[in-house]
C-alpha positions as CSV (number, residue, x, y, z in Angstrom):
1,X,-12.0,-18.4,-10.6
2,X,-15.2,-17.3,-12.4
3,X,-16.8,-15.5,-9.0
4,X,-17.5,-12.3,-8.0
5,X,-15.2,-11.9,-5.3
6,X,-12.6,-14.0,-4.3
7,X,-11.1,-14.0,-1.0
8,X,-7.6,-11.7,-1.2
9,X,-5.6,-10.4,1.5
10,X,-3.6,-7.3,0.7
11,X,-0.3,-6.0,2.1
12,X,1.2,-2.5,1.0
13,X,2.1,1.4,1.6
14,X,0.1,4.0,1.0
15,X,0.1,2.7,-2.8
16,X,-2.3,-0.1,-1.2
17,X,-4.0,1.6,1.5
18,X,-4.9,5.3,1.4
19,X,-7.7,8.2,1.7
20,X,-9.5,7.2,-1.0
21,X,-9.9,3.7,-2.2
22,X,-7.3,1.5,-4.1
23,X,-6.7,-1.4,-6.3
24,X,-6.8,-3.4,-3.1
25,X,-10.9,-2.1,-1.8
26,X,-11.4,-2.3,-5.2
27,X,-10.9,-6.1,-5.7
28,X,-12.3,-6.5,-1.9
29,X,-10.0,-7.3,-0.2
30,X,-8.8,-7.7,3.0
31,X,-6.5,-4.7,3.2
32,X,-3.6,-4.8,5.6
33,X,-1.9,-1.7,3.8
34,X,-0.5,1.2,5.8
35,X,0.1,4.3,4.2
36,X,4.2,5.5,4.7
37,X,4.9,1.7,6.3
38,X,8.2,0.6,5.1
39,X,9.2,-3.0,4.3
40,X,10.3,-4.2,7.8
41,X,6.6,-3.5,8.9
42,X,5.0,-5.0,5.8
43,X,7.3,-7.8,6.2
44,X,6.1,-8.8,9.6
45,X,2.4,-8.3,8.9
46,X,2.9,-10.9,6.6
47,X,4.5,-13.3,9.2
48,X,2.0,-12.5,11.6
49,X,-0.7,-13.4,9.2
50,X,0.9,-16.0,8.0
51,X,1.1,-17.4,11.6
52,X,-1.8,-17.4,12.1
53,X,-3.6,-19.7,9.5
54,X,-0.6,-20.1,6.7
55,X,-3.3,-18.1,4.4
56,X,-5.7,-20.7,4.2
57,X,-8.6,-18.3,4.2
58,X,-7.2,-16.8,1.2
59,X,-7.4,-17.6,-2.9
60,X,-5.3,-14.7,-3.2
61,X,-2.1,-12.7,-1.4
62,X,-0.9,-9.3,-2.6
63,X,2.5,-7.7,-1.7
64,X,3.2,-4.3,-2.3
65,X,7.2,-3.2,-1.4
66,X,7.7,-0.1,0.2
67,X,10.9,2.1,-0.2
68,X,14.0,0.3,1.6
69,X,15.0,3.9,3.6
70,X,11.9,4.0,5.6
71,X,11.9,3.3,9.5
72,X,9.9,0.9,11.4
73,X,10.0,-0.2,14.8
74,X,7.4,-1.8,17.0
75,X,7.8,-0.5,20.8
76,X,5.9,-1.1,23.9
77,X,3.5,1.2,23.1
78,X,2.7,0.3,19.2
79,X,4.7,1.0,15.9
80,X,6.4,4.1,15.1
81,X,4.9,7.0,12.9
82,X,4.9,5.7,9.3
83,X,6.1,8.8,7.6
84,X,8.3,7.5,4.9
85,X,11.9,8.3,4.5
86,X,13.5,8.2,7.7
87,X,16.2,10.7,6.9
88,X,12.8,12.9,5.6
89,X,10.3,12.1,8.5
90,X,9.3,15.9,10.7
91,X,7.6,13.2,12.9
92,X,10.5,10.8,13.3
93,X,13.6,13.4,12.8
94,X,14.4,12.6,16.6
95,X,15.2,9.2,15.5
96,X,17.0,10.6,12.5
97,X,19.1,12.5,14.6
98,X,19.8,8.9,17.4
99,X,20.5,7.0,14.2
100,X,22.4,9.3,11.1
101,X,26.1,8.8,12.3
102,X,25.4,4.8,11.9
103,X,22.6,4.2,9.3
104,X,23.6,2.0,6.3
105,X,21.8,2.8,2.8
106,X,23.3,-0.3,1.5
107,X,22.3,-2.5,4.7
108,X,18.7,-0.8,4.5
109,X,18.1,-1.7,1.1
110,X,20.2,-5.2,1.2
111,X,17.7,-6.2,3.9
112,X,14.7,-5.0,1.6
113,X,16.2,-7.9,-1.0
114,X,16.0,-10.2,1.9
115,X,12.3,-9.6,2.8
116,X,11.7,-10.1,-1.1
117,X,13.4,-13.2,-0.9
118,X,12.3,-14.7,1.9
119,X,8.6,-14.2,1.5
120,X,8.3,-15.1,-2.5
121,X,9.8,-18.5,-0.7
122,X,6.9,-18.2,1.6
123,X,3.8,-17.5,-0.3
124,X,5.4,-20.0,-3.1
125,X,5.1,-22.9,-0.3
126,X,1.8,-21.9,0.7
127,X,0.4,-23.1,-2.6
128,X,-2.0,-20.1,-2.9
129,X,-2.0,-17.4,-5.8
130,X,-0.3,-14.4,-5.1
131,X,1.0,-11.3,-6.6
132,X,4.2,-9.3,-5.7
133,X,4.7,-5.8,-6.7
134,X,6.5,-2.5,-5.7
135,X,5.7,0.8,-4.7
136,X,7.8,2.4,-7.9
137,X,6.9,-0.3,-10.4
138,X,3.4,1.3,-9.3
139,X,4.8,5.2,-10.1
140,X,6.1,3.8,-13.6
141,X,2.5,3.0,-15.0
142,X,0.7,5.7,-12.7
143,X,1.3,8.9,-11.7
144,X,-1.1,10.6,-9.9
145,X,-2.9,14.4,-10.8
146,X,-5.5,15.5,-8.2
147,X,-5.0,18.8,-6.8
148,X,-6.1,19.8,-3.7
149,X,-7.1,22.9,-2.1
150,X,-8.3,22.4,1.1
151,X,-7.9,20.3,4.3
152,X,-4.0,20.1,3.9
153,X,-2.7,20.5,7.3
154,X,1.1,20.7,6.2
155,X,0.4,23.5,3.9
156,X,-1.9,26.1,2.6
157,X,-0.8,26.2,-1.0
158,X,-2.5,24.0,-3.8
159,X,-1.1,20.4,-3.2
160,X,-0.6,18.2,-6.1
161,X,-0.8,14.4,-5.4
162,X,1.0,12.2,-7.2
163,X,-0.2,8.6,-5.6
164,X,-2.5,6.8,-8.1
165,X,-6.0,8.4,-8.7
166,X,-8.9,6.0,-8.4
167,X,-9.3,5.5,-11.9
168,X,-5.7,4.3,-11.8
169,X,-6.5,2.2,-9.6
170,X,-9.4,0.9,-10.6
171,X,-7.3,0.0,-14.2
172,X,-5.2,-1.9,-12.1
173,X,-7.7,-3.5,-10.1
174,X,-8.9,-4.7,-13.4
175,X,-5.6,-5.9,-14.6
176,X,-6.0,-8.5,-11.2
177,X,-9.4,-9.5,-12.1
178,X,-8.2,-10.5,-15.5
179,X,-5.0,-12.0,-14.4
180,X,-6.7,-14.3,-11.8
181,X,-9.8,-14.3,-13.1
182,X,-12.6,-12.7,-11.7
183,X,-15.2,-10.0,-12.4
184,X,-14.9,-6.7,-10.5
185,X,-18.0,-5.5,-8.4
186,X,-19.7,-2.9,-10.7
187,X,-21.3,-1.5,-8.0
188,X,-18.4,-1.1,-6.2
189,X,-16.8,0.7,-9.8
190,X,-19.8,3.1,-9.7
191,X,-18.8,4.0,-6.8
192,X,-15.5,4.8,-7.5
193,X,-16.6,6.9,-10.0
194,X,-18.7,9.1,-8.0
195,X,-15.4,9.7,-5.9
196,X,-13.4,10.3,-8.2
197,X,-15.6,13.0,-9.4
198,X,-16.3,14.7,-5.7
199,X,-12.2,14.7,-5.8
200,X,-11.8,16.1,-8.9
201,X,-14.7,18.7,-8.3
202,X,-14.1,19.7,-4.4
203,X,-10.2,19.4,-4.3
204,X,-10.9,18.7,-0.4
205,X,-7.8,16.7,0.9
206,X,-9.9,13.9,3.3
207,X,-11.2,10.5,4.0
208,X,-12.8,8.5,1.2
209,X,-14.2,5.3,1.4
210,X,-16.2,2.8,-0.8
């Protein structure tokens, strides 16, 4: 591809999706990440999408895995909190507490392997480009540093934050555009560096968007 922006769809965890922009705004695409989702919920985003048009409004699918030992359910009323770690969640401890005396590490993570499995198959049949990643091959190259004062509701101390910082991100976002061939939008790079320096200055723990 030698065009500005092809047409990606993105799947992921907060690694993807966040509250400030990631590799996956970065690149433009259309981001189906949801921050503390575990595999069984990006799993069936995928078959939902996929359902609907096989991906053929896509050049380009990216899959970021979650952790195995997070929870996901989709009731009646929409999907559980994603709050990562089930066994961790404040949100979801009074499914922790249903579930403890029969939860399976080994099941958990053995289905994880089958998600991988069955939707590498998946995207491979669809004939389309796509990309597969994890949430810790993503901590291995990047580990975030902003610290934030303010706007923390879970504590009042100085918060470190270790997800990816958007100049991270924006080196892997250009890692993609080299890989598949593409230019980044500079614009959209200027921009990311005007947030990244309102993080780094204000330390306010909020909302950022490109």
């Amino acid at each position: 591809m030698d065009y500005l922006a092809p047409r990606i769809i993105s799947f992921g965890c907060s690694f993807t999706k966040y509250m400030w922009p990631t590799y996956a705004d970065i690149i433009q695409s259309e981001n189906k990440g949801w921050a503390g989702s575990g595999n069984e919920r990006i799993f069936y985003f995928i078959l939902d999408e996929y359902k609907k048009h096989k991906f053929k409004d896509y050049d380009l699918i990216t899959v970021q895995w979650s952790g195995p030992l997070r929870f996901d359910y989709k009731t009646r009323d929409g999907w559980t909190e994603a709050d990562g770690p089930l066994r961790l969640s404040k949100v979801n401890n009074h499914i922790w507490r249903s579930l403890k005396n029969i939860w399976n590490d080994s099941y958990e993570k053995e289905k994880t392997e089958n998600y991988k499995i069955v939707i590498e198959k998946l995207l491979e049949s669809t004939g389309k480009q796509y990309h597969i990643t994890d949430m810790d091959s993503i901590r291995e190259q990047y580990i975030g540093d902003y610290e934030f004062t303010s706007n923390m509701s879970w504590t009042k101390n100085t918060f470190t934050d270790k997800h990816p910082t958007i100049t991270q991100h924006m080196h892997y976002a250009n890692k993609f555009a080299v890989e598949y061939d593409f230019r980044l939008d500079k614009d959209i790079l200027s921009k990311c560096f005007e947030i990244h320096n309102t993080i780094s200055t204000n330390k306010s723990f909020e909302k950022y968007t490109l």
